[in-house]
KEKE-3310 file (N, C-alpha, C; in steps of 0.2 Angstrom, whole numbers, plus 5000, padded with zeros to 4 digits):
npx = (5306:5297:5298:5310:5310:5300:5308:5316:5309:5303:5315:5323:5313:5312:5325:5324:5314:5320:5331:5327:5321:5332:5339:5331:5333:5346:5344:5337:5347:5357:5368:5378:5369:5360:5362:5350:5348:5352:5344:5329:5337:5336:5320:5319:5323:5313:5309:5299:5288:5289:5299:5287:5279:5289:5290:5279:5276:5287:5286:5293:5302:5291:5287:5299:5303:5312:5309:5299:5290:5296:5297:5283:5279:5290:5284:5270:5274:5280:5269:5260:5267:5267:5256:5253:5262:5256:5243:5249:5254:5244)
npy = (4992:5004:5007:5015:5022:5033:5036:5044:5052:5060:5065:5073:5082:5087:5093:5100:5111:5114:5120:5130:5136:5140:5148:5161:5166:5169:5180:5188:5193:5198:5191:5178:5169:5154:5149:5154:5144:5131:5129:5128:5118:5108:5106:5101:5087:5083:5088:5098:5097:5102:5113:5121:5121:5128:5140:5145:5145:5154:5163:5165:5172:5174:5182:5183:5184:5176:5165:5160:5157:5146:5136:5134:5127:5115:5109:5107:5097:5088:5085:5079:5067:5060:5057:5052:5038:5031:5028:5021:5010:5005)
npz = (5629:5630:5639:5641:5632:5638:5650:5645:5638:5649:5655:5645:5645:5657:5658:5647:5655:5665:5661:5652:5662:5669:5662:5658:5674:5672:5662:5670:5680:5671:5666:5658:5647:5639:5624:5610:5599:5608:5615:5609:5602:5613:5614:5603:5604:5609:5620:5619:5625:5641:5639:5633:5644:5652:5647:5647:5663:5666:5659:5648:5634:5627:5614:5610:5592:5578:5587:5597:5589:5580:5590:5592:5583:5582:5594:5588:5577:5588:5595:5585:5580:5591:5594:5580:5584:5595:5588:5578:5588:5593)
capx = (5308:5293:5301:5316:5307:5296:5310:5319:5307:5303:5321:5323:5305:5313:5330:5323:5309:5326:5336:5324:5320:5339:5340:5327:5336:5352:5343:5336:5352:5361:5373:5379:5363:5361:5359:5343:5350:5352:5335:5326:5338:5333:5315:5317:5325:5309:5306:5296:5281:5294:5300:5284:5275:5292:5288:5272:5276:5292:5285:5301:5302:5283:5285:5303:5303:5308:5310:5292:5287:5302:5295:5278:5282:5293:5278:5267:5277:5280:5263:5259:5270:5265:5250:5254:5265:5251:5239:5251:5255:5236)
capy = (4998:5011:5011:5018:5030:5034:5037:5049:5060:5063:5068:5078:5088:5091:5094:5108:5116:5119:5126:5138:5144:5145:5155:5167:5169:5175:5185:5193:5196:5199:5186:5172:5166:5150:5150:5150:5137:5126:5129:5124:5109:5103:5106:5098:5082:5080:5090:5102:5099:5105:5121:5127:5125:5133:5148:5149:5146:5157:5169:5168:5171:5171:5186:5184:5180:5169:5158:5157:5152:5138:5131:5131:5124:5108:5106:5104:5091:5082:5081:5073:5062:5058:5056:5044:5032:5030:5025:5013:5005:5004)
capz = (5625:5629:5647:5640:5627:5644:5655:5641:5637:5657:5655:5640:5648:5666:5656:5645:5657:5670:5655:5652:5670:5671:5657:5663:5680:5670:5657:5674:5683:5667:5667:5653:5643:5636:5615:5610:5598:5611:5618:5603:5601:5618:5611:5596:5605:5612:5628:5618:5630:5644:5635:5631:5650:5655:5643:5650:5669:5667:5657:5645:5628:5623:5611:5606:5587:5579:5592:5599:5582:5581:5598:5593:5577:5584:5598:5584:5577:5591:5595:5578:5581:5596:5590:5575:5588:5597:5582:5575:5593:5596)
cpx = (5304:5295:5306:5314:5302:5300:5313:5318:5303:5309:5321:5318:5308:5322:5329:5318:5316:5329:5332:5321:5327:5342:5338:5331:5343:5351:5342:5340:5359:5368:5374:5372:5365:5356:5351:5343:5350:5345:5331:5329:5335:5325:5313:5320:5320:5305:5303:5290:5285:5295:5293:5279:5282:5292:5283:5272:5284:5292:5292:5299:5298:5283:5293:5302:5310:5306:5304:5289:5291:5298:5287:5276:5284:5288:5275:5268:5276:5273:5258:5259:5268:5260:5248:5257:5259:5246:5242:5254:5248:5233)
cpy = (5004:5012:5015:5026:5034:5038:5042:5055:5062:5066:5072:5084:5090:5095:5102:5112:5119:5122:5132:5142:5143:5152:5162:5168:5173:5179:5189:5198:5197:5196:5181:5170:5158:5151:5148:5144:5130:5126:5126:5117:5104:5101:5100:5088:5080:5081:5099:5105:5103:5113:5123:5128:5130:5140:5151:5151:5152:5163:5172:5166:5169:5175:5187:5178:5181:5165:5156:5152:5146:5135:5128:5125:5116:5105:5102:5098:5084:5078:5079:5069:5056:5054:5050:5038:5030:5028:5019:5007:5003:4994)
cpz = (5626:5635:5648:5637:5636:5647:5651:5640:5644:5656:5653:5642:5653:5663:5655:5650:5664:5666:5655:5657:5671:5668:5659:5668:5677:5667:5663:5676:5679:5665:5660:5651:5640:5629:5615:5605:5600:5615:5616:5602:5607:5618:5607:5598:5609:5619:5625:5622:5638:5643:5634:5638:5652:5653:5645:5658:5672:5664:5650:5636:5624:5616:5608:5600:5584:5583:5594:5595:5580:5586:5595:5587:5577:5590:5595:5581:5581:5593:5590:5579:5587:5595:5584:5577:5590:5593:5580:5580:5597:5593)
residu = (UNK:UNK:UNK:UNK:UNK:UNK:UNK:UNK:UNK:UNK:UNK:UNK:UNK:UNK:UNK:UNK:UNK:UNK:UNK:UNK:UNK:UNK:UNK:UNK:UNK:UNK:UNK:UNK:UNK:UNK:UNK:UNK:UNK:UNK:UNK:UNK:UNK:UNK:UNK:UNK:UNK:UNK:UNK:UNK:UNK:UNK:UNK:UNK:UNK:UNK:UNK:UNK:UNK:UNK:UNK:UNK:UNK:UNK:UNK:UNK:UNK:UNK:UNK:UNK:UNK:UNK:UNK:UNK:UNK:UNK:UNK:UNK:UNK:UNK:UNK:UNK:UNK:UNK:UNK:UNK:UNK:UNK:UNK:UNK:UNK:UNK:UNK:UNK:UNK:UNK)
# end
């Protein structure tokens, strides 16, 4: 089972950290965007650690609010969470 949860959220993290350096590259060149809707949901499904080095190695979306604060928010979370699995699989 943690091989699964293991292999998902490597996914979900490599999933969202391209989403949002693709987005960046259309915001750049002015092109179709992806929601930030779906940004945050890829976030929120777990590739928040993902979305937020991509924020920071892509320089995207550190200062647009809400959303920063959404990100940093479901981060928070997850690394509770993460942090409370860990405690009770200890």
């Amino acid at each position: 089972m943690l091989d699964a949860l293991g292999l998902y959220l490597v996914a979900i993290n490599l999933a969202t950290f391209a989403a949002f350096g693709l987005d960046k590259r259309r915001a750049e060149a002015g092109a179709w965007r992806i929601p930030e809707r779906r940004l945050l949901g890829l976030a929120a499904a777990g590739g928040a650690p993902g979305a937020a080095a991509a924020q920071r190695i892509f320089r995207h979306k550190t200062l647009k609010e809400p959303f920063a604060s959404w990100l940093r928010l479901i981060l928070t979370v997850e690394v509770i969470a993460a942090g409370f699995a860990a405690w009770l699989l200890r």
